[in-house]
ZAFIFI-848540 format. One record per residue (C-alpha): x, y, z; residue number from 1; residue in three letters. Coordinates in Angstrom, 2 decimals. Layout:
BEGIN
r c1 X&c2 Y&c3 Z&seq NUM&type ALA .
...
***
This chain:
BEGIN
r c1 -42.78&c2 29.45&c3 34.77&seq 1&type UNK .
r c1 -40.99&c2 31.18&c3 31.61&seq 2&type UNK .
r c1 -41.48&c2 28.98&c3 28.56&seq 3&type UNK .
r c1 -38.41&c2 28.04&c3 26.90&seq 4&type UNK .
r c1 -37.58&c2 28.93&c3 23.21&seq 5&type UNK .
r c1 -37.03&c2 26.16&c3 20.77&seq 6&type UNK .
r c1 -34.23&c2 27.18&c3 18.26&seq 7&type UNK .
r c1 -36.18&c2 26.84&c3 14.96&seq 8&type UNK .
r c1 -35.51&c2 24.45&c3 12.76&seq 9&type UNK .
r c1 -35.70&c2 25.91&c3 8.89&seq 10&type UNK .
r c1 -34.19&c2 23.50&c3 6.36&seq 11&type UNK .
r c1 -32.51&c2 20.14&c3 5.89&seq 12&type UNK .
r c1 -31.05&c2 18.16&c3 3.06&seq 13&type UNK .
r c1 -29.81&c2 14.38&c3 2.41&seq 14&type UNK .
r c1 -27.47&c2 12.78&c3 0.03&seq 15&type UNK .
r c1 -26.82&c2 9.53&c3 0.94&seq 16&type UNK .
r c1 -25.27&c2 9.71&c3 4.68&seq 17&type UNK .
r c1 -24.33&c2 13.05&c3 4.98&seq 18&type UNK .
r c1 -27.40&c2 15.41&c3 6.41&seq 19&type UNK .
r c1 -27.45&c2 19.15&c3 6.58&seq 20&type UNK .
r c1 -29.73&c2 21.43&c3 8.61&seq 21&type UNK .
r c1 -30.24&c2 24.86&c3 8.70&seq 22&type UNK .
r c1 -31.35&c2 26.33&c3 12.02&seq 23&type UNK .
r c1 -31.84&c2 30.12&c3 13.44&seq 24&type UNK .
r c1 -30.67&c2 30.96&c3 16.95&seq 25&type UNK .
r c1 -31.09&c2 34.54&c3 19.13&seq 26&type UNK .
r c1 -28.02&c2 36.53&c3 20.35&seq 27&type UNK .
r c1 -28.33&c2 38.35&c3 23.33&seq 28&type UNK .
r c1 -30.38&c2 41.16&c3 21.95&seq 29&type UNK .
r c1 -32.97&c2 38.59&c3 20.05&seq 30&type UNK .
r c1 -31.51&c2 39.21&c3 16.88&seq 31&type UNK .
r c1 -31.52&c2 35.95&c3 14.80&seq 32&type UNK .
r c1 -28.47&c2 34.64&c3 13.38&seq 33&type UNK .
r c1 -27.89&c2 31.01&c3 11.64&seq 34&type UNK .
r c1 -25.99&c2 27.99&c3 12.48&seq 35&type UNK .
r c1 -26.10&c2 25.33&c3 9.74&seq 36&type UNK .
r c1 -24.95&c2 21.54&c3 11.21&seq 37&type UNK .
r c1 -23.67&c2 18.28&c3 9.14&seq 38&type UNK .
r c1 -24.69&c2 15.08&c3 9.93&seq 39&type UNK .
r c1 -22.00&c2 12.08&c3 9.39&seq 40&type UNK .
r c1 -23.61&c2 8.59&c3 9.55&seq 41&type UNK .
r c1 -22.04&c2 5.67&c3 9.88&seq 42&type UNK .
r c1 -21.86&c2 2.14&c3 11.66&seq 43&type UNK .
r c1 -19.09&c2 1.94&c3 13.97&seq 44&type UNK .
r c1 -17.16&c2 -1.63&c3 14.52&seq 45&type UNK .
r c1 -19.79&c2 -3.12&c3 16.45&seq 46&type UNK .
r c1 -22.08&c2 -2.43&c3 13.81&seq 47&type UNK .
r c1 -23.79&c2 -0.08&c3 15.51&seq 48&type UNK .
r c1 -25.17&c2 3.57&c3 14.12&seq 49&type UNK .
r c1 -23.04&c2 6.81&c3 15.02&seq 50&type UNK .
r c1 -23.65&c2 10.19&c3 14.09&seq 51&type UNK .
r c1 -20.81&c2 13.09&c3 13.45&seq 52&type UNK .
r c1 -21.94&c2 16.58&c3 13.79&seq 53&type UNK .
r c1 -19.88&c2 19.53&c3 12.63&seq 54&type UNK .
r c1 -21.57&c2 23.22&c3 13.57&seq 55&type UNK .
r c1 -21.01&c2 25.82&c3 11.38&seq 56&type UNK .
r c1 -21.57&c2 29.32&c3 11.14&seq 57&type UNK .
r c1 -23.20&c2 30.99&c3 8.16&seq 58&type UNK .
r c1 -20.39&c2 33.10&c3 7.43&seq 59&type UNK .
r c1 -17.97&c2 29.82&c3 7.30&seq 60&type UNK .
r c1 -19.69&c2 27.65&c3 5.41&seq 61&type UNK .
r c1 -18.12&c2 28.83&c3 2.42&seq 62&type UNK .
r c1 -14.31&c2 28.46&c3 3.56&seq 63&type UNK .
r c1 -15.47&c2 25.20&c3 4.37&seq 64&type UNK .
r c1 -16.78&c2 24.30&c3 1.12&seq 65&type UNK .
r c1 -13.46&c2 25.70&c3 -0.50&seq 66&type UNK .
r c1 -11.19&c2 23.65&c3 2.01&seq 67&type UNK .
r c1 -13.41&c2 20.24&c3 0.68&seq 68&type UNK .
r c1 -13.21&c2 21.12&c3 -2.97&seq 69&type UNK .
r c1 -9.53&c2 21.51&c3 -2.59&seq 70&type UNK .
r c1 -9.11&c2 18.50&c3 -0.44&seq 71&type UNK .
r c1 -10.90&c2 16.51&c3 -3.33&seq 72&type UNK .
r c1 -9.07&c2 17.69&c3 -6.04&seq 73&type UNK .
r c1 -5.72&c2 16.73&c3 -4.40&seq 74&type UNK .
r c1 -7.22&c2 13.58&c3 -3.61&seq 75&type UNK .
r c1 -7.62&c2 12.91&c3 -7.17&seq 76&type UNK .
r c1 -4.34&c2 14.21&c3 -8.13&seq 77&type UNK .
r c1 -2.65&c2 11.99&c3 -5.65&seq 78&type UNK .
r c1 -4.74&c2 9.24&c3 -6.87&seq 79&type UNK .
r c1 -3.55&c2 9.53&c3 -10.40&seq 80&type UNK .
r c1 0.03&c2 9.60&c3 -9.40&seq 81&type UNK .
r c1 -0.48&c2 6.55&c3 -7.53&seq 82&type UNK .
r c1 -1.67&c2 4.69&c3 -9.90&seq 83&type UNK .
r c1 0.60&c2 6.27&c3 -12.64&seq 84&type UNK .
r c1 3.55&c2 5.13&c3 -10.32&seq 85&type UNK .
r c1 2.16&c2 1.68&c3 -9.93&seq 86&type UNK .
r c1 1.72&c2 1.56&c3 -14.01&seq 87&type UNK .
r c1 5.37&c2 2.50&c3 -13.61&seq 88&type UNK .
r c1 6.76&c2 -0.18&c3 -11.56&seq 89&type UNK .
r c1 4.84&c2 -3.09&c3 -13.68&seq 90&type UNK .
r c1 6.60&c2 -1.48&c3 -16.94&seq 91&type UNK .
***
């Protein structure tokens, strides 16, 4: 019976609910490549724990890093306009 290779596990970090791993995989030759995944945690109406898990490659993880810092900084923007249009209205 062939044993079966584990996909190695390299490193992992926390903040708060959010979990990232690193992990190395084989393509088709055996050459390694890396897959890095991010771990959502959260308790669903029931108050039960779920976990959301986004896969992504190496070679993405900065677009997706850009397309979050982005997303936050229009957040903010939008938040300030909200609240300078509410500051507005009680004028």
């Amino acid at each position: 019976m062939a044993q079966q290779k584990k996909r190695p596990f390299c490193e992992a970090t926390r903040r708060r609910n959010i979990q990232g791993a690193l992990w190395q995989n084989h393509d088709s030759n055996g050459n390694p490549f890396y897959v890095s995944s991010v771990t959502r945690s959260y308790k669903d109406d029931r108050d039960q724990w779920k976990n959301e898990v986004l896969h992504v490659p190496l070679d993405d993880i900065p677009k997706v890093i850009a397309v979050l810092q982005e997303l936050e900084t229009k957040a903010y923007q939008q938040v300030e306009a909200d609240y300078q249009a509410k500051r507005e209205e009680a004028a």
